[in-house]
C-alpha positions in Angstrom: 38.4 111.7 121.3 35.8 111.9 118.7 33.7 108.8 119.0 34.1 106.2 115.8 31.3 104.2 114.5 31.1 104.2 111.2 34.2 103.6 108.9 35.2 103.6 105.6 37.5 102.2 103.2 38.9 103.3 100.0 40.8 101.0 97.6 40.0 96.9 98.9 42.9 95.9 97.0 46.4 94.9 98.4 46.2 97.0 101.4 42.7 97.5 101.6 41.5 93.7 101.5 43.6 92.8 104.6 42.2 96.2 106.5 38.8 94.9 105.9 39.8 91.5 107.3 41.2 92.9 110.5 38.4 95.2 111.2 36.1 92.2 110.8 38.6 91.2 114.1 38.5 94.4 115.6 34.6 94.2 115.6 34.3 90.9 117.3 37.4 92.1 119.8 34.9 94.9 120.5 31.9 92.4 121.2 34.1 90.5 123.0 34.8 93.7 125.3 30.9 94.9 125.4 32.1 98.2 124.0 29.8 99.6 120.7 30.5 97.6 117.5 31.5 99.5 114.4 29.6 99.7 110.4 31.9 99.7 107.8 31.5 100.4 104.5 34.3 99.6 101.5 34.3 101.0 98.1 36.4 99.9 95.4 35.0 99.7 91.5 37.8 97.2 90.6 37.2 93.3 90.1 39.8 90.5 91.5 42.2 89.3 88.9 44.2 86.0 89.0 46.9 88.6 89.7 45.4 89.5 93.1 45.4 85.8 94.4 47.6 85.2 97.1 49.1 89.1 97.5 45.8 90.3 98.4 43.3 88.7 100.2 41.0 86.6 97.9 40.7 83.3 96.7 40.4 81.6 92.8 36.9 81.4 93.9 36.6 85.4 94.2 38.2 85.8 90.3 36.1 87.8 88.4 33.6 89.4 91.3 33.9 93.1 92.6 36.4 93.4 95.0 34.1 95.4 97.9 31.2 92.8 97.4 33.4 89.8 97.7 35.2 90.7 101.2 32.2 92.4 103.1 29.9 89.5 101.8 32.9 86.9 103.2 32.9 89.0 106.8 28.8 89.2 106.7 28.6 86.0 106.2 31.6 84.5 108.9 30.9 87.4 111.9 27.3 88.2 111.1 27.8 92.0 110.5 25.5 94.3 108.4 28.4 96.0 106.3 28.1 97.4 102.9 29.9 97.3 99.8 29.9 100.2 97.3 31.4 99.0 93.9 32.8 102.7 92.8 35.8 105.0 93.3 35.9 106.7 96.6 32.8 109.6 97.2 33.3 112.9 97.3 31.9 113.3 100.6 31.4 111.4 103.3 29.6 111.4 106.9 31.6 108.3 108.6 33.8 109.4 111.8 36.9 107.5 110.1 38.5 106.9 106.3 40.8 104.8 105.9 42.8 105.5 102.4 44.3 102.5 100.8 44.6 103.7 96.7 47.9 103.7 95.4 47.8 107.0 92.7 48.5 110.3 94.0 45.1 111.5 91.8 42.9 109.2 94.0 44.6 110.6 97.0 43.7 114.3 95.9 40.3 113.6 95.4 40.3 112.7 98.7 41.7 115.0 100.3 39.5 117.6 98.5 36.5 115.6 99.6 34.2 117.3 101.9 34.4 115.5 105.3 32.3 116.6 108.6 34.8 118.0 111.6 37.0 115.8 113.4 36.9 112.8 111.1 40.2 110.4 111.3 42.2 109.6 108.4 44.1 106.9 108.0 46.4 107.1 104.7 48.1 103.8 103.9 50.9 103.8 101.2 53.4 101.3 100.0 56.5 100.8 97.6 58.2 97.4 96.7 59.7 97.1 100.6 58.4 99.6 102.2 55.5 101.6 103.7 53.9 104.4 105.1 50.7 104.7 107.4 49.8 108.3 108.5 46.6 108.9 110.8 45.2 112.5 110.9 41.9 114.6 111.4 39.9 117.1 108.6 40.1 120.0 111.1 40.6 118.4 114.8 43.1 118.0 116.9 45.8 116.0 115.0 46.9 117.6 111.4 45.4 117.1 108.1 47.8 114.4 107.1 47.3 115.6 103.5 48.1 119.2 104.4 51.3 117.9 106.3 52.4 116.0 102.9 51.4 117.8 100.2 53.8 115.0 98.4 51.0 112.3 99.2 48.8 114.4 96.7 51.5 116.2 94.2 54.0 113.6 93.8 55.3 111.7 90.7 53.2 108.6 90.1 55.0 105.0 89.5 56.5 105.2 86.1 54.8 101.8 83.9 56.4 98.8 83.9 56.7 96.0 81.6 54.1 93.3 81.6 56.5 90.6 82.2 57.8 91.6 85.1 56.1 89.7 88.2 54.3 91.1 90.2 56.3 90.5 93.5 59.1 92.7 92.3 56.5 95.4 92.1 55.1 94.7 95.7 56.9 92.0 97.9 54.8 89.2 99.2 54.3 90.8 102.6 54.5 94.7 102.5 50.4 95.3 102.1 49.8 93.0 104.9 52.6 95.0 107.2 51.3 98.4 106.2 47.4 96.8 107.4 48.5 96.0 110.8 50.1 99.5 111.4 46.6 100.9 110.2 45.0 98.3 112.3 46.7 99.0 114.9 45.6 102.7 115.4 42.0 101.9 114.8 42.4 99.5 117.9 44.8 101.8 120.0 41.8 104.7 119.3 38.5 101.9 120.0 40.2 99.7 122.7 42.4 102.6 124.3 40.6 105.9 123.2 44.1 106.8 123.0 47.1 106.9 120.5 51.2 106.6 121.1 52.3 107.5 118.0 50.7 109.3 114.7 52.4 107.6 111.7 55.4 105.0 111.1 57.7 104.8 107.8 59.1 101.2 107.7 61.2 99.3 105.4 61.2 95.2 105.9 64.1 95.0 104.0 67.0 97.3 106.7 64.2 96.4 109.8 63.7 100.0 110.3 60.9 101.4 111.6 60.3 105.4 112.1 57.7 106.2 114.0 56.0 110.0 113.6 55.6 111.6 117.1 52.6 113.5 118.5 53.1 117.2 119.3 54.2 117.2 123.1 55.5 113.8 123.0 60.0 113.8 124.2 
């Protein structure tokens, strides 16, 4: 297993703000354990809205302040990391030994996946609709596929057509669905930290039916 220290995030919005919270969590689980702690850094150019109260996770406090800089402050402050915040679009290269996607246009997700990344590095892609999710993990050239190479929809697809402005935003994105799609991702940062190991390499979910599909590694019955 290719050995993960430094991460990072793309997009700290609905998705990505609860990611950064439970990384905070993984890092003091690692502590905890006396196995190697983690950096993160999280980009994101966008500031937080009175929209994003509540959904995602900020505060009325955090209204008006980059997105990035409010949540990796907050965990510097509560677990007394040394994280950074980068207040633009994701880079177009990138040295860390995991990304974890969470933008929600199939243009962000192309410049991504064009992005020049060193061997082995994990990608996590995290993707949602009003009930239901997606989270793929991969690696640029290793052992599992190029996620983005596998679903060439992730990059090509239609985007969201617009919507009015009057309609709320919990019909767009339910309540819960950003935070369920974060604990999948979570989940396979711990399983490949705590475990060195993985079970699965993707679910599809939808909280609506209770289904949950998960994406098999080659070899697995």
């Amino acid at each position: 297993m290719k050995e993960i220290k430094q991460i990072s995030v793309y997009g700290c919005g609905g998705t990505g703000s609860h990611i950064i919270n439970g990384l905070a969590r993984i890092n003091h689980a690692l502590k905890q354990l006396s196995k190697p702690e983690i950096y993160v850094t999280a980009y994101d150019y966008d500031t937080v809205s009175h929209e994003n109260v509540g959904r995602q996770a900020f505060y009325e406090a955090d209204v008006g302040h980059n997105k990035a800089k409010v949540l990796i402050d907050r965990v510097n402050l509560y677990y007394r990391t040394n994280w950074k915040s980068i207040p633009v679009k994701a880079p177009s290269s990138s040295k860390c030994d995991m990304v974890i996607s969470c933008v929600d246009t199939v243009k962000s997700r192309e410049f991504i996946a064009k992005a020049w990344h060193r061997k082995e590095t994990y990608l996590i892609d995290c993707g949602n609709s009003q009930t239901s999710g997606q989270v793929l993990i991969g690696q640029f050239d290793g052992k599992l596929p190029n996620i983005y190479n596998e679903n060439p929809d992730l990059m090509f697809g239609d985007e969201p057509k617009e919507e009015p402005g009057c309609v709320d935003e919990y019909f767009r994105q339910d309540l819960f669905v950003n935070s369920v799609v974060a604990t999948h991702a979570l989940h396979f940062v711990w399983r490949l930290l705590r475990w060195e190991s993985l079970e699965v390499r993707g679910v599809f979910f939808d909280l609506n039916t209770g289904v949950s599909n998960p994406v098999k590694i080659c070899g697995e019955s």
